[in-house]
Structures are given as C-alpha cells and as structure tokens.
VOGU-3710 file (C-alpha; in Angstrom, 3 decimals, decimal comma):
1> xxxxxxxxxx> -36,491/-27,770/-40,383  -37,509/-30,694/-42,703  -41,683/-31,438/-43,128  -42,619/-33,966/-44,926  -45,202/-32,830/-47,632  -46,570/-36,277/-48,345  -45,244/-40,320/-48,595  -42,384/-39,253/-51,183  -41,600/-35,116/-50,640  -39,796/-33,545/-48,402
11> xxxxxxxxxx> -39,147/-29,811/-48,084  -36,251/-28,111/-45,991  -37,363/-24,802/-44,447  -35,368/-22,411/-42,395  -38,218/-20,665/-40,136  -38,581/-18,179/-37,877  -39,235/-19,610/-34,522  -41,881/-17,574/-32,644  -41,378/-16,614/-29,032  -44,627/-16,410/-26,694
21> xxxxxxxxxx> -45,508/-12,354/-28,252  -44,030/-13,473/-31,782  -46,899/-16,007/-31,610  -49,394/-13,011/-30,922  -48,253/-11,008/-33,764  -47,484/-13,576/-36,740  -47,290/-11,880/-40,136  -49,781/-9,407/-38,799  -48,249/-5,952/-39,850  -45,521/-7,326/-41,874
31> xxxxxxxxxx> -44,228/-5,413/-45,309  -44,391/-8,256/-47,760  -41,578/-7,551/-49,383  -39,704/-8,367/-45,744  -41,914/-11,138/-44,217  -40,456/-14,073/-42,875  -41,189/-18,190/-42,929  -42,852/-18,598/-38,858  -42,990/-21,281/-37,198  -45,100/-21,428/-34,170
41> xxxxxxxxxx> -44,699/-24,784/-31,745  -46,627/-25,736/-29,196  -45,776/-28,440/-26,063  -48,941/-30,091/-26,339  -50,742/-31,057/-29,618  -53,587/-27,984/-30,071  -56,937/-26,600/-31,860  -56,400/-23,016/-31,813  -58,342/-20,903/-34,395  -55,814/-17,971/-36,036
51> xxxxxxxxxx> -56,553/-14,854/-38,184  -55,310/-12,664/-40,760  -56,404/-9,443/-39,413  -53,778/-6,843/-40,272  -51,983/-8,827/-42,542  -52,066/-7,015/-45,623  -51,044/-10,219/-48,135  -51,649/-13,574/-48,565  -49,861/-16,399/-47,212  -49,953/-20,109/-46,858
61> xxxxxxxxxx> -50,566/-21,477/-43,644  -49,309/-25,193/-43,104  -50,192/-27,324/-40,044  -47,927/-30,390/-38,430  -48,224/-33,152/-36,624  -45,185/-34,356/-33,977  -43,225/-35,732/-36,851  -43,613/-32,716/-39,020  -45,887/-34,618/-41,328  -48,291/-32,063/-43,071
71> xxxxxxxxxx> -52,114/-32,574/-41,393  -53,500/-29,439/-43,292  -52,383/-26,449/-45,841  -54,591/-23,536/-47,183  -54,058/-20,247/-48,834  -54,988/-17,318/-46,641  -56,368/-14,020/-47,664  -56,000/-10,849/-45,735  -58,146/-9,786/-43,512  -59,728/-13,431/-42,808
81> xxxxxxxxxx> -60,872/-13,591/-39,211  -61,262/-17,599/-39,034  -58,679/-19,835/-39,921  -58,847/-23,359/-38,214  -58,318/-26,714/-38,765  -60,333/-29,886/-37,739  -56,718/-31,837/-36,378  -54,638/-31,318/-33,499  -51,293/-29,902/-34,502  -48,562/-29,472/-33,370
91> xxxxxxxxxx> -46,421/-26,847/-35,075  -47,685/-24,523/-37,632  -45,687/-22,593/-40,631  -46,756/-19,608/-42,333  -45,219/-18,490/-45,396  -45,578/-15,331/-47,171  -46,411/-14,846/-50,721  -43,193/-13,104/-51,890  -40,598/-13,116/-53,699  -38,104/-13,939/-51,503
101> xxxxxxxxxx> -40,261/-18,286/-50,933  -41,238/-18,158/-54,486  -39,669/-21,334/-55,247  -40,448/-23,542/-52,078  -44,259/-22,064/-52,940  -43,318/-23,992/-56,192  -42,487/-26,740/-54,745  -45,272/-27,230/-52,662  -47,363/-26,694/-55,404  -49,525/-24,159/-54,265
111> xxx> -52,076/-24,456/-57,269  -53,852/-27,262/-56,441  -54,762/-26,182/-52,861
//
C-alpha cells in the first residue's frame, strides 16, 4: 500500500489488513518484538475513538483519507484510553515501535510529531 505523507513523499507499506475481530484486537497483546504494520479500512469515511489498553509499547497511529493522503499521525503510549482524531478517515495504520519498521519510522520522521 502506498500513502502519501505530504505534497512530495510517498511511503510504500506492506500492512496487515484487519478482518472484523482483527479490528477489535489491534496491537493490543502483541510481543513487540513480533508486532505487525495494521491496517484497518472502513466502507464509509468514520470518527471512531481507539485505545491502547493492553498494548504494552508504543506505536504510531496514522489516519487516511480515500486517497491514502495522511489527515493525522501521533505517537501512542501504552495504556492510553483516548485516541481520536477531529477528521473522518478512512483507513488507519498502526505501526509498532520495533525493530523490525525502524527505518520507515525514519522516514516518516517520527521526531517532529
């Protein structure tokens, strides 16, 4: 999957896509060591609040719009029981601090969220 970070980035991502339970679970539970890019979609553009209950790292949660275009980003904590956005979106991405996404983290620059 390709989003489009701003006017003049691009990032390819190969996500997890989230069945109708995967969406109930996310990261929560996950070893950090073996957690996975997700990528929950939705049919209709949404305003659904999520949480980081049980989720025992950090992890950056990025919401799209239709075309994949980046509406928000943030840095989650554990154990955060709001996280929303003011937008619809569309699709939403969550990747793990690990490892494994250390360089697309690079890439999208996570220091100056």
């Amino acid at each position: 999957m390709k989003i489009r970070l701003n006017n003049f980035k691009t990032l390819e991502l190969e996500a997890k896509k989230l069945s109708i339970i995967g969406k109930f679970k996310g990261l929560m539970f996950s070893r950090r060591k073996n957690a996975e890019i997700l990528l929950f979609e939705f049919k209709k553009p949404k305003k659904i609040i999520f949480h980081s209950l049980f989720c025992f790292f950090p992890f950056l949660i990025i919401w799209l719009d239709e075309q994949n275009n980046v509406i928000d980003k943030r840095i989650i904590p554990p154990f955060q029981l709001k996280i929303s956005t003011t937008k619809p979106f569309s699709k939403v991405i969550e990747i793990p601090f690990n490892k494994k996404y250390s360089n697309i983290l690079k890439i999208i620059d996570v220091r100056k969220i």
